[in-house]
C-alpha positions as CSV (number, residue, x, y, z in Angstrom):
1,X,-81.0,-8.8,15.8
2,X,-80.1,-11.7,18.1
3,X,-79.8,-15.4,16.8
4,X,-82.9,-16.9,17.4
5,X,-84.4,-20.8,17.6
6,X,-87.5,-21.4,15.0
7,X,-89.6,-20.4,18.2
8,X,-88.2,-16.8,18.1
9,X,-88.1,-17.1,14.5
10,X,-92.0,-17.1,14.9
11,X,-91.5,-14.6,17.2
12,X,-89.5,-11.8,15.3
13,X,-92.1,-12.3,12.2
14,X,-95.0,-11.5,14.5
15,X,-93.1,-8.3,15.0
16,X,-93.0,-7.4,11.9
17,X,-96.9,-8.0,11.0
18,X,-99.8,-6.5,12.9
19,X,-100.8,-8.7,16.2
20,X,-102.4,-11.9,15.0
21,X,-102.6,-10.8,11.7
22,X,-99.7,-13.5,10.2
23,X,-100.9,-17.0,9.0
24,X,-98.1,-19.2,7.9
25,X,-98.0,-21.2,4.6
26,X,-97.6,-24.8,5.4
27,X,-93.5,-26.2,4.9
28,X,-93.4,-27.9,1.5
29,X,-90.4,-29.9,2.9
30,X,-89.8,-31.4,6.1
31,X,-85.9,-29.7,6.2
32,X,-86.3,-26.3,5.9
33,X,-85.0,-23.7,7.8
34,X,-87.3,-20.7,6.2
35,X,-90.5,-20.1,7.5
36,X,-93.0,-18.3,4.8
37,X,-96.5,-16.9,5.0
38,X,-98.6,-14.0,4.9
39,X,-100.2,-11.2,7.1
40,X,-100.8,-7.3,7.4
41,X,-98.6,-4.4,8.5
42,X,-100.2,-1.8,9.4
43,X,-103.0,-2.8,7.7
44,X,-101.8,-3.7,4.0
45,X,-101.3,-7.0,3.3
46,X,-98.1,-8.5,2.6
47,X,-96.2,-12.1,1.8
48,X,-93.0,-13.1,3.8
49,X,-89.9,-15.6,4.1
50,X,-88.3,-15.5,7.3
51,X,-84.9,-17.6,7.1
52,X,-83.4,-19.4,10.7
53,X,-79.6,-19.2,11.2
54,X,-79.8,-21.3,14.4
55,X,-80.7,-24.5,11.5
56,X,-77.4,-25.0,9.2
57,X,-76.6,-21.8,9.7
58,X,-79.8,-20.3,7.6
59,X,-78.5,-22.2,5.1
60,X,-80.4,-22.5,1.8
61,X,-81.2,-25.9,0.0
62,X,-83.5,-28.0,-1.6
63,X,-86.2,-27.5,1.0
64,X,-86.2,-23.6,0.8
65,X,-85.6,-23.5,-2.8
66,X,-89.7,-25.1,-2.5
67,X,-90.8,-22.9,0.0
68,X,-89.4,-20.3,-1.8
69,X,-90.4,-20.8,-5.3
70,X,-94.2,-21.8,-3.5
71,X,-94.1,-18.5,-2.3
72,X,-93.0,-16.7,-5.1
73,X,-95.5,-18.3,-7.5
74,X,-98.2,-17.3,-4.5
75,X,-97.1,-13.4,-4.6
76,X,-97.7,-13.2,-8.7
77,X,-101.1,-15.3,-8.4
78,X,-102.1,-13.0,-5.4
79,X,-99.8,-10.0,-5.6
80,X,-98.9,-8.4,-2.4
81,X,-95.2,-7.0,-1.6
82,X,-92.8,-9.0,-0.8
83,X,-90.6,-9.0,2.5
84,X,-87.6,-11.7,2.7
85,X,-86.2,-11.8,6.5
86,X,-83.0,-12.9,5.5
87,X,-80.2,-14.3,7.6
88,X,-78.1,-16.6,5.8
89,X,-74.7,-18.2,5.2
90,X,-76.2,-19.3,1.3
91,X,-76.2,-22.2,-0.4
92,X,-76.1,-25.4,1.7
93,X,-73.1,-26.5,0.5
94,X,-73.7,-30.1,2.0
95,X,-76.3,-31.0,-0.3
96,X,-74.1,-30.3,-3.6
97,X,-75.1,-30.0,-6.7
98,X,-78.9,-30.4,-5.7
99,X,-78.4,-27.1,-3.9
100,X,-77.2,-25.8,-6.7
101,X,-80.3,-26.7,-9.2
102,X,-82.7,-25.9,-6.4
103,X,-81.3,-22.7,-6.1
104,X,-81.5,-22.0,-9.9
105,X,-85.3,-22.1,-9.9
106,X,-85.7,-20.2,-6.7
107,X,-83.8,-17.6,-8.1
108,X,-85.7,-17.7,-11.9
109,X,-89.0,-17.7,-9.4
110,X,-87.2,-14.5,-7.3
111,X,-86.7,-12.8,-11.4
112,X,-90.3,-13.5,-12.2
113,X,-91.9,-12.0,-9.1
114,X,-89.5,-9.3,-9.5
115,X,-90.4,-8.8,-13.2
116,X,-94.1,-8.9,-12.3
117,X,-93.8,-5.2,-10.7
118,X,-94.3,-6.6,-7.4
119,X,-92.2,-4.5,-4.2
120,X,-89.9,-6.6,-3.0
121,X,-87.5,-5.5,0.4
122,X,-84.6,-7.1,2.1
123,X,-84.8,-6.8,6.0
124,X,-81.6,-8.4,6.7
125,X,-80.0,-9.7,9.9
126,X,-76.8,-10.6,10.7
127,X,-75.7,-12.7,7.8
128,X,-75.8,-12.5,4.6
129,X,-73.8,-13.9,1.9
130,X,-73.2,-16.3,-1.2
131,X,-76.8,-16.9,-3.1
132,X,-78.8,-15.3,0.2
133,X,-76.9,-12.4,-1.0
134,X,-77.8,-12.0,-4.7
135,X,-81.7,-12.7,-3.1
136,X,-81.2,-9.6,-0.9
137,X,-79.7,-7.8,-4.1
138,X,-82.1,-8.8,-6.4
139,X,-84.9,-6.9,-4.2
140,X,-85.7,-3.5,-4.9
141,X,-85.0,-2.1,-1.8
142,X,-82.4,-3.4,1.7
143,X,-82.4,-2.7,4.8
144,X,-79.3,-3.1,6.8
145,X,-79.0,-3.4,10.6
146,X,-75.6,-2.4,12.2
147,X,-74.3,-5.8,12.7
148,X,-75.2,-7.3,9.3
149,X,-72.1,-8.5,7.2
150,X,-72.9,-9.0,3.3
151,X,-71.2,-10.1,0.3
152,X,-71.0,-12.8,-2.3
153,X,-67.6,-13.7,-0.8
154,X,-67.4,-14.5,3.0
155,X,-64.4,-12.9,5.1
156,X,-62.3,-16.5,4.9
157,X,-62.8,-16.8,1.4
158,X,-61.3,-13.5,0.1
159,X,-58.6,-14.1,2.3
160,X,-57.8,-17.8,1.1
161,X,-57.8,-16.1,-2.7
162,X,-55.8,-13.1,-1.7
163,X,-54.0,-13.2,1.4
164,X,-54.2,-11.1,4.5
165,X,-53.2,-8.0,2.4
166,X,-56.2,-8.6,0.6
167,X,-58.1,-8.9,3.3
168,X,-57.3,-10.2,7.7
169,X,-60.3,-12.9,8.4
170,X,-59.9,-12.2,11.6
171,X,-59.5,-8.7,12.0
172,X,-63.4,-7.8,12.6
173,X,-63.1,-4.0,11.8
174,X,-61.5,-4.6,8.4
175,X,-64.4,-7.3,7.9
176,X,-67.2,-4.6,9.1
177,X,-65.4,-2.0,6.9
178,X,-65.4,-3.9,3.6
179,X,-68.9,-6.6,4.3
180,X,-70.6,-4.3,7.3
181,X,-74.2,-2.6,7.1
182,X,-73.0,1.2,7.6
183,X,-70.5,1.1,4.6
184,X,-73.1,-1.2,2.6
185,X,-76.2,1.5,3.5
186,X,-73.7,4.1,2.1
187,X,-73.5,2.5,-1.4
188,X,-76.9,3.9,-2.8
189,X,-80.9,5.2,-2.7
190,X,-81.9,1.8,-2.6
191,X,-79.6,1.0,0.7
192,X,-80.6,1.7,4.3
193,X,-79.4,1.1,8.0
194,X,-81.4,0.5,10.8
195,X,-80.2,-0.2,14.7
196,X,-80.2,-3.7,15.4
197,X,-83.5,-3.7,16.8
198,X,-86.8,-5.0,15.6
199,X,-88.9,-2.5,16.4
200,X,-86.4,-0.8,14.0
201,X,-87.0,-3.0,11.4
202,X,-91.1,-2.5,11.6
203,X,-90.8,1.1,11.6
204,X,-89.0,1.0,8.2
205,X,-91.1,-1.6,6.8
206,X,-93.9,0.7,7.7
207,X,-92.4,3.6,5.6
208,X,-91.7,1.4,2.8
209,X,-95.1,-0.2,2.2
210,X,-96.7,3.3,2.1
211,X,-94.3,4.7,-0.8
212,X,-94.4,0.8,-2.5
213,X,-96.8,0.7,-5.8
214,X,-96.5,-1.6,-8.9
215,X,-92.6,-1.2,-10.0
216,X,-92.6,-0.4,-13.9
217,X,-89.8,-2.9,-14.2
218,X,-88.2,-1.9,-17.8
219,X,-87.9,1.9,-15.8
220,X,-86.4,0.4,-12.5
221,X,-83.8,-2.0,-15.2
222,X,-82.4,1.0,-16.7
223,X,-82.5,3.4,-13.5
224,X,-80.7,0.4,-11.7
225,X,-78.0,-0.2,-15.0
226,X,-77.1,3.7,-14.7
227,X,-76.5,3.6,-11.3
228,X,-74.3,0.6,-10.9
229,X,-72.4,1.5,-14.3
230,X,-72.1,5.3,-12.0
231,X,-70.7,3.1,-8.9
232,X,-68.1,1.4,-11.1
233,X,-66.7,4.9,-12.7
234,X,-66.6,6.4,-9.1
235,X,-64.4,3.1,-7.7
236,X,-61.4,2.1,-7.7
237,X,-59.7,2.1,-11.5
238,X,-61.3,-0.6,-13.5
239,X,-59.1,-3.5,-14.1
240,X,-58.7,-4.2,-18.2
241,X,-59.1,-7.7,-19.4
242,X,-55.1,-9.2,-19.6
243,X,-54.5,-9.4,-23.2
244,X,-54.3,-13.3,-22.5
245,X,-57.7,-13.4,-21.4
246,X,-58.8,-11.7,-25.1
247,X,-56.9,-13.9,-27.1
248,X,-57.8,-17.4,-25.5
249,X,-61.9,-16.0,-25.1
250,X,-61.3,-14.9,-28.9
251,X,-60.3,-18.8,-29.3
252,X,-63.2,-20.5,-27.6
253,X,-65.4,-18.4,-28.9
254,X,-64.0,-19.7,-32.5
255,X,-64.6,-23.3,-31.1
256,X,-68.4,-22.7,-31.0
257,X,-69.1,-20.5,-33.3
258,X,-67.9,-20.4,-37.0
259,X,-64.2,-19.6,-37.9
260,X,-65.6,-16.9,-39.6
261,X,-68.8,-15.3,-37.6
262,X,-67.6,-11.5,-36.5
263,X,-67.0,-10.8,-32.9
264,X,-66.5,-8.4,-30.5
265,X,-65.7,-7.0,-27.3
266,X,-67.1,-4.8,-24.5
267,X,-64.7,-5.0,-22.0
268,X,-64.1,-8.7,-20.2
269,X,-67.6,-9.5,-22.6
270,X,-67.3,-10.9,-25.7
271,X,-70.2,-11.0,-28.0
272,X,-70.8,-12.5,-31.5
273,X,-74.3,-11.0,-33.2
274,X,-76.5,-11.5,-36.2
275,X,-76.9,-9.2,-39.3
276,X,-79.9,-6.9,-37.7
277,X,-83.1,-9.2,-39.4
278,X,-81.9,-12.1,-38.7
279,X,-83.9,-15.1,-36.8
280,X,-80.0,-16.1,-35.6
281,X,-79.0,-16.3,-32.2
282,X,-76.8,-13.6,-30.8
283,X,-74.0,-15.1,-28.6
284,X,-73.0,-13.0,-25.5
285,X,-70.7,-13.9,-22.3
286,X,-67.8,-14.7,-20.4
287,X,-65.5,-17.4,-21.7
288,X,-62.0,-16.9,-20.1
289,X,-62.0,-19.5,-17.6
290,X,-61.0,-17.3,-14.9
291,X,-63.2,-15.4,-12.0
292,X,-66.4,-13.1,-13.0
293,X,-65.9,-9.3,-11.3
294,X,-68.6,-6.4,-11.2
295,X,-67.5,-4.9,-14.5
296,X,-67.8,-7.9,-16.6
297,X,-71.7,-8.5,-15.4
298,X,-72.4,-5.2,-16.2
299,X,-70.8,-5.0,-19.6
300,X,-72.6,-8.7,-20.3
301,X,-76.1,-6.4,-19.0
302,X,-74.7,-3.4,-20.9
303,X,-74.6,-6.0,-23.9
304,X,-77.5,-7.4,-23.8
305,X,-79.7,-4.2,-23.0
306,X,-77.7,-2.6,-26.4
307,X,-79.2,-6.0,-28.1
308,X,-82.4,-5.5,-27.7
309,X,-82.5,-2.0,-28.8
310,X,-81.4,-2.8,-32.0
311,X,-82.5,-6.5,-32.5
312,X,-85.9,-6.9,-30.6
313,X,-86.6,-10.6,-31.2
314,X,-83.0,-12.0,-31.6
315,X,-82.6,-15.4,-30.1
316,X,-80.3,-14.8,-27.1
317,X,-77.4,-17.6,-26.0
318,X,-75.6,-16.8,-22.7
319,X,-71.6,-18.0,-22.6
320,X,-70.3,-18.8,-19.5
321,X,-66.5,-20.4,-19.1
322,X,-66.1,-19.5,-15.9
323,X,-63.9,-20.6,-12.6
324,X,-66.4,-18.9,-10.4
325,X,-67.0,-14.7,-8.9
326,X,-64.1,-12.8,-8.4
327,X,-63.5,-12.8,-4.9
328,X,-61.6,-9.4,-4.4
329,X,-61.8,-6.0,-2.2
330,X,-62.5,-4.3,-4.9
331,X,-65.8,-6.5,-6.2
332,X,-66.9,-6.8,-2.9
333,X,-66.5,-2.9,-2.4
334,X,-68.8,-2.5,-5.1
335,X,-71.3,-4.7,-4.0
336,X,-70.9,-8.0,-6.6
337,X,-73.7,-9.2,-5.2
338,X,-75.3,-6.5,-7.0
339,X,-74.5,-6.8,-10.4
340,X,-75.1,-10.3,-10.6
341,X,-78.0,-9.9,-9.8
342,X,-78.2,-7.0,-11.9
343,X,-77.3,-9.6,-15.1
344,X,-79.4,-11.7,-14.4
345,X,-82.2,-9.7,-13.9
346,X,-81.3,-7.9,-17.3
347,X,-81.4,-11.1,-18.9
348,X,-85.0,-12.1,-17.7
349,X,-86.3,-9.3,-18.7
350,X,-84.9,-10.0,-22.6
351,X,-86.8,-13.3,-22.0
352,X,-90.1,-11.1,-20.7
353,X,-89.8,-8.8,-24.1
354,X,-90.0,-12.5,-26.2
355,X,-86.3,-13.0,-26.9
356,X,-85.1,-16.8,-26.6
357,X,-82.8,-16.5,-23.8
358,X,-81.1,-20.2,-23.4
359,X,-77.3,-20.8,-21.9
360,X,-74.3,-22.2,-22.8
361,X,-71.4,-23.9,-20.2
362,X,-69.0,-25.0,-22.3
363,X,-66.2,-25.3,-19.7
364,X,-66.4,-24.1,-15.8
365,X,-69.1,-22.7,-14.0
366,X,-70.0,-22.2,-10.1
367,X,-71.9,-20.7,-7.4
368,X,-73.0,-17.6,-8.0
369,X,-72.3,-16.7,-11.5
370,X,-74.0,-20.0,-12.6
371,X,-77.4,-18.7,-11.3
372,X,-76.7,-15.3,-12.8
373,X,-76.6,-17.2,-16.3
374,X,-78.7,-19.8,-15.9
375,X,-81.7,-18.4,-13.7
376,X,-83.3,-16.3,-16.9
377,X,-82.5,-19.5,-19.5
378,X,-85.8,-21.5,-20.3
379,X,-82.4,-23.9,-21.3
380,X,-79.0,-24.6,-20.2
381,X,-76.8,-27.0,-22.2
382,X,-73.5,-28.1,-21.3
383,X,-70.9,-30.5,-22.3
384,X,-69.9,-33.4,-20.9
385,X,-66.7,-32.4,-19.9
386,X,-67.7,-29.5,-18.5
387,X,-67.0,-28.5,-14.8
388,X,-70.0,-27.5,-12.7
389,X,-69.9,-26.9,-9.1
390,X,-72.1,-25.9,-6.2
391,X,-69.0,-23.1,-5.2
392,X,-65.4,-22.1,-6.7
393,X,-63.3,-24.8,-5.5
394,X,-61.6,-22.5,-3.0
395,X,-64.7,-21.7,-1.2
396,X,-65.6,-25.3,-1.0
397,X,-62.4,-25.9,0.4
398,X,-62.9,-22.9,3.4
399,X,-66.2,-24.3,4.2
400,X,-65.8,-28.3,4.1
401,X,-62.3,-28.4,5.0
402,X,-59.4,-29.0,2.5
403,X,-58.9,-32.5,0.4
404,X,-63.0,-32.7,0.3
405,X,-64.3,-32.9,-3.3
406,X,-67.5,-33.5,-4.9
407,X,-67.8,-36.1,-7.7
408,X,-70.2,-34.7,-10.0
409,X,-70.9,-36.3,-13.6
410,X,-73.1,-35.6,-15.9
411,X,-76.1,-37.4,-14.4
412,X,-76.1,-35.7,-11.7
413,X,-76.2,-32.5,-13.4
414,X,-79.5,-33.4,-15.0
415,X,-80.7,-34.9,-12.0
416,X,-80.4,-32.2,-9.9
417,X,-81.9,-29.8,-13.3
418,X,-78.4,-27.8,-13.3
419,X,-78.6,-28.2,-16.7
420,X,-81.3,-29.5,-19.0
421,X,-79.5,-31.6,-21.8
422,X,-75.6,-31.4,-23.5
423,X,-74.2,-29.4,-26.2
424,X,-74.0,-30.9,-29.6
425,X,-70.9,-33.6,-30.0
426,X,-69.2,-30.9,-32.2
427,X,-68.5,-28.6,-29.4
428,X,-66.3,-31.1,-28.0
429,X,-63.6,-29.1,-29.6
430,X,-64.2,-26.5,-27.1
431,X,-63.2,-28.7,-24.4
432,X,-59.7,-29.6,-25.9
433,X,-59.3,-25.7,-26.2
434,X,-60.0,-25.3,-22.4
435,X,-57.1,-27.9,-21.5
436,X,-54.2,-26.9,-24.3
């Protein structure tokens, strides 16, 4: 669908909805570039976000994460499904680490609703990447038009990490064959493709609100677990954790834990938990310092999915040590976006069954992966010497230009509600790990 001005934005939503049927929600901040409301297609009443690439780009910030979370909170008090319009570069980098808290509690909002049993679908136009991306994923269903590009990674910023053999930025047909709508509506049952044409867009939305009914969201989890677990056995040959990796993860882990507490691995997850009884917290993440792929958030869900099975009410504390998302072909063929979301998700609903989910950033966290472990946690501590950032420092880099770097201390952090206290002065141990 053509780029629009907030005019056509207007414009396109009407489309959608049933003539003069859509009443929008007044902006709860003067700087946003989503517009949200309700209205009726084909009769059935519905809620709606509507995002404008023609303001920043679509980008989302402080402003939407409001509108967003006002609208979420809306859909659970009056449920109706949920359709998100979504055209978007992600997280407004220019706003920092305030982006980055504002898109935390969008995004525990987004798990909620989602968690409620309400439908949610993705209509998605040309753009869609970063944290618009694990929105779009989070939803039950997406529809794809032929010109959309999606990923957690943009095009630049899988080259600047890998190199043209990786993948040629400007070459657009290796670009639409790896991020494009017709490879991405091939991935599953819950992906579609529509032509880039509104009418398009109703006609699907139409379909999709006469099959939609309360989602039994424990059911949907486990159907969705299965089927991205089936995706990674069918893909390219999983990549084993470097034996590095292990031992330095097995050393961290030591730092916070006791010398002594039993551990273990599934894959790129490490895991230490309680004799079955117990009222101690089981410990479950990431700690290698380097970038989070699609098999390690499924073998964290994998993890914490076997956890509740056989410890019901453990106390949960996400680990995350990480640089950022692995920004490969092969994660992006897989759709990360996906199983990020997919964590996260898995996560919140531990946190729905009355486990204590809270979350632990003991070294490096960014972007994307920072929502997926932090958007479920009713708390995330961290350490003063930890290093938090609104993107991987690459991708800040490709957007803002090189030799631009955010200050961010510690303040800031809680400020912006990143995180919601520090980690006890003994931890500090882990920090001296993380630099040896």
């Amino acid at each position: 669908m053509e780029r629009f001005s907030t005019a056509a934005v207007t414009a396109r939503v009407n489309g959608i909805f049933d003539a003069g049927s859509f009443e929008p929600l007044p902006p709860s901040h003067p700087a946003t570039t989503l517009m949200t409301g309700g209205g009726r297609v084909e009769g059935k009443p519905v809620w709606v976000a509507a995002a404008d690439p023609s303001r920043a780009r679509g980008a989302l910030g402080m402003g939407e994460g409001q509108a967003l979370c006002a609208l979420f909170r809306r859909a659970r008090s009056e449920p109706r499904p949920l359709l998100l319009l979504i055209d978007s570069a992600g997280a407004n980098v220019d706003e920092g680490v305030a982006a980055l808290g504002a898109f935390r509690w969008l995004f525990q909002e987004a798990l909620l609703t989602r968690l409620a049993g309400l439908p949610m679908l993705a209509l998605l136009g040309k753009s869609c990447f970063g944290g618009a991306s694990m929105l779009a994923s989070l939803c039950g269903q997406r529809l794809y038009s032929t010109e959309t590009l999606l990923g957690v990674s943009g095009p630049g910023v899988i080259q600047a990490l890998g190199g043209r053999s990786e993948l040629d930025a400007g070459d657009r047909s290796q670009v639409r064959a790896l991020l494009g709508g017709p490879v991405r509506a091939s991935l599953g049952p819950t992906e579609s493709l529509a032509p880039d044409d509104l009418a398009a867009f109703r006609a699907h939305a139409v379909r999709w609100l006469q099959q939609s009914g309360v989602v039994d969201a424990a059911r949907d989890l486990k159907a969705q677990h299965v089927e991205l677990g089936r995706r990674l056995r069918e893909g390219e040959a999983a990549s084993a954790p470097p034996c590095g990796e292990l031992e330095l993860s097995s050393r961290r882990l030591r730092r916070l834990l006791h010398p002594d507490a039993p551990f273990e691995w599934r894959g790129h997850a490490c895991m230490a938990l309680p004799p079955a009884g117990s009222n101690e917290p089981a410990f479950i993440g990431v700690l290698g310092g380097g970038a989070v792929g699609a098999e390690a958030c499924w073998q964290v869900a994998d993890a914490l999915l076997d956890l509740h099975r056989s410890r019901p009410t453990s106390p949960v504390v996400l680990l995350l040590d990480a640089s950022g998302h692995a920004c490969t072909r092969r994660d992006e063929t897989l759709l990360l976006s996906a199983y990020l979301a997919h964590l996260s998700l898995a996560a919140g609903w531990l946190a729905q069954q009355g486990h204590d989910v809270s979350a632990w950033l003991p070294g490096a966290a960014a972007g994307a992966v920072y929502v997926a472990f932090a958007a479920p946690a009713r708390r995330v501590l961290a350490l003063r010497s930890s290093r938090i950032r609104i993107l991987p420092e690459v991708a800040v880099r490709q957007i803002l230009g090189a030799g631009i770097e955010e200050r961010v201390d510690t303040d800031a952090l809680l400020n912006a509600r990143v995180i919601d206290g520090l980690l006890d002065v003994r931890f500090e141990a882990y920090a001296e790990e993380s630099v040896a």
